[in-house]
C-alpha positions as CSV (number, residue, x, y, z in Angstrom):
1,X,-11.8,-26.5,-24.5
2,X,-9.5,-23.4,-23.3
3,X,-10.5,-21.3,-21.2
4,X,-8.6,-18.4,-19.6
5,X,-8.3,-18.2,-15.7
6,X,-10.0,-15.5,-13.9
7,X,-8.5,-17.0,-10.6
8,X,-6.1,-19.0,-9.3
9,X,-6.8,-22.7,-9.5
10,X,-4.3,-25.4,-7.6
11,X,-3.6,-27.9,-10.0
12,X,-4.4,-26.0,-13.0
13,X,-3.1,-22.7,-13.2
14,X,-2.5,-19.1,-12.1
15,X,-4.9,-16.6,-13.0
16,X,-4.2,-15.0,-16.5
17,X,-3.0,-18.7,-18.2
18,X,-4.7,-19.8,-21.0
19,X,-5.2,-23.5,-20.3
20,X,-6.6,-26.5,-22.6
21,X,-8.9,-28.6,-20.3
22,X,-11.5,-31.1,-20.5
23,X,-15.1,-30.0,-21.6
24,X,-16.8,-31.0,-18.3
25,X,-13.6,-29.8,-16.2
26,X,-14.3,-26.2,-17.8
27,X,-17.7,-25.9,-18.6
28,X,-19.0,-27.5,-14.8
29,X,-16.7,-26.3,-12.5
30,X,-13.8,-24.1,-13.8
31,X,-16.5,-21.5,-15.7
32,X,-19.6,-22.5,-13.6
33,X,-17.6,-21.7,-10.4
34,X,-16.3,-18.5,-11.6
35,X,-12.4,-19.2,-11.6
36,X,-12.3,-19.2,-15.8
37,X,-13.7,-17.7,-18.9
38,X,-14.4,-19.2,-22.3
39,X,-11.2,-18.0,-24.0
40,X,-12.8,-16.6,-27.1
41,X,-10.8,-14.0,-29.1
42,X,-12.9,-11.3,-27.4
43,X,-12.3,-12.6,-24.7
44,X,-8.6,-12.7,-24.9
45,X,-8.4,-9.0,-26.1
46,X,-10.6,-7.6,-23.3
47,X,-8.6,-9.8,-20.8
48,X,-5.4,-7.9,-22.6
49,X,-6.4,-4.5,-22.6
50,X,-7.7,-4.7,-19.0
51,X,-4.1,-5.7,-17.9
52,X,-2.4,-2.8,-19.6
53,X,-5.3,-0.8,-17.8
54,X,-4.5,-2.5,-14.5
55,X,-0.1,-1.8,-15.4
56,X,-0.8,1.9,-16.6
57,X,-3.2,2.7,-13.3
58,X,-0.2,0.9,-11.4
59,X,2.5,2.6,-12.9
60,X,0.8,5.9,-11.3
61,X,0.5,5.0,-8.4
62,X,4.2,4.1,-7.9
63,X,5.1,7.6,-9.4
64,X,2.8,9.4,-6.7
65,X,4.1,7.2,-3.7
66,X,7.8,8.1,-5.5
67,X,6.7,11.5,-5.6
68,X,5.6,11.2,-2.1
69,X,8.4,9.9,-0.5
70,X,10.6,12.6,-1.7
71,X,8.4,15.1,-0.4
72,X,8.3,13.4,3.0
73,X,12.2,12.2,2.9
74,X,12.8,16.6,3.2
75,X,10.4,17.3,5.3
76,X,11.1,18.0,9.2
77,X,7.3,17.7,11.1
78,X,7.7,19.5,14.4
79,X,4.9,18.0,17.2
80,X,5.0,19.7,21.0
81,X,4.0,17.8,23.6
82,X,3.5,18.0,27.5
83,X,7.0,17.3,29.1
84,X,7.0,16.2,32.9
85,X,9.5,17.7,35.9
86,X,12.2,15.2,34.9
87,X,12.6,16.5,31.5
88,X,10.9,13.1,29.3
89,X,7.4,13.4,28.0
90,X,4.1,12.9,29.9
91,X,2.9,9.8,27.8
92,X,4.6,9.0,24.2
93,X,4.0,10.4,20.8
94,X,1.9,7.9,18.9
95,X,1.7,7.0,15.3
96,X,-2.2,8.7,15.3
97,X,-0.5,12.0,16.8
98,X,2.1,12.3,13.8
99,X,-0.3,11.6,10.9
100,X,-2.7,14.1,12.5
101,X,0.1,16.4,12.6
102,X,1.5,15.6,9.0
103,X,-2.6,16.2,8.0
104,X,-2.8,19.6,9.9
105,X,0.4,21.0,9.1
106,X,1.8,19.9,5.6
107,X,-1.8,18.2,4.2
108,X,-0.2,15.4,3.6
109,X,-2.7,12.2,4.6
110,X,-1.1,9.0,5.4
111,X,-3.0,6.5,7.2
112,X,-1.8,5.7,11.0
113,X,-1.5,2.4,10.3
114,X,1.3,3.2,7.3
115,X,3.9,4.5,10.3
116,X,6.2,2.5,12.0
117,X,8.1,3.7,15.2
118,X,10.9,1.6,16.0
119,X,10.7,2.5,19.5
120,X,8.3,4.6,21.4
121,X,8.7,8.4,21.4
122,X,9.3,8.8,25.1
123,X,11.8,12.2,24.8
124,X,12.4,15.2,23.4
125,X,14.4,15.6,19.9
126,X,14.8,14.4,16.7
127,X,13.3,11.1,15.7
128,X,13.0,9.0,12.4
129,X,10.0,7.5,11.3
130,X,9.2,4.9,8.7
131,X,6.2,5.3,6.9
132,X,5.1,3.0,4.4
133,X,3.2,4.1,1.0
134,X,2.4,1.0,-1.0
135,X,4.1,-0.8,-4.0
136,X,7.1,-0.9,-1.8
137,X,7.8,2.5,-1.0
138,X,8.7,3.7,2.4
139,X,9.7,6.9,3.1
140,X,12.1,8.7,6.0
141,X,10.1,11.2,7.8
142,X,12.0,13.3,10.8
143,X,10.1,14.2,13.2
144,X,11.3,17.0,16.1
145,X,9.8,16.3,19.3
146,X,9.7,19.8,21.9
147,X,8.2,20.1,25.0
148,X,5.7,23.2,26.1
């Protein structure tokens, strides 16, 4: 019998292989279970054209994050915050306070989670910030700390 994994199965296959098993092996537990299909030629073609469905909605989103990341890479976000007698800031700026700020001022969303500070914004000035936007694409956003 072949059938063509759904799933990942250890021992058997990665999802997408057409595999010739046993009739019990596929019928009661590969098909039964959910992990495989009866690899028809309908089957097949559906399988196909969902993949170049799946690569074509992919391939999109890697051009918006591109598209993204250059718009991000040139842009300088300015954030003031509360700055003590001694010249550093009262608190740090957060991750939350930047994506707020990239919302508010350039309407640009990116979740707070997707921005890394390599160290904590404790000062005034110019700071780099990495900010992550799927498919491997991480972008350089500048960000110009001043006090009020």
């Amino acid at each position: 019998m072949k059938v063509l994994l759904i799933k990942d199965v250890k021992g058997t296959g990665k999802a997408g292989d057409v595999k010739d098993v046993k009739d019990g092996y596929g019928k009661n537990f590969l098909i039964a279970k959910g992990f495989a299909l009866h690899a028809t030629e309908e089957v097949l073609a559906n399988y196909a054209e969902e993949q170049k469905i799946k690569a074509a909605q992919e391939a999109k989103e890697i051009a918006e994050a591109n598209e993204l990341a250059e718009k991000l890479n040139a842009t300088k976000l300015t954030i003031k915050h509360k700055v003590g007698a001694n010249g550093h800031l009262i608190g740090s700026v957060t991750n939350k306070e930047i994506s707020e700020s990239l919302q508010e001022e350039f309407n640009i969303d990116i979740d707070k989670k997707a921005i890394t500070l390599k160290d904590k914004i404790k000062a005034t000035g110019i700071f780099e910030v990495d900010c992550k936007l799927g498919h491997g694409v991480h972008a350089t956003l500048k960000v110009d700390i001043i006090g009020e």
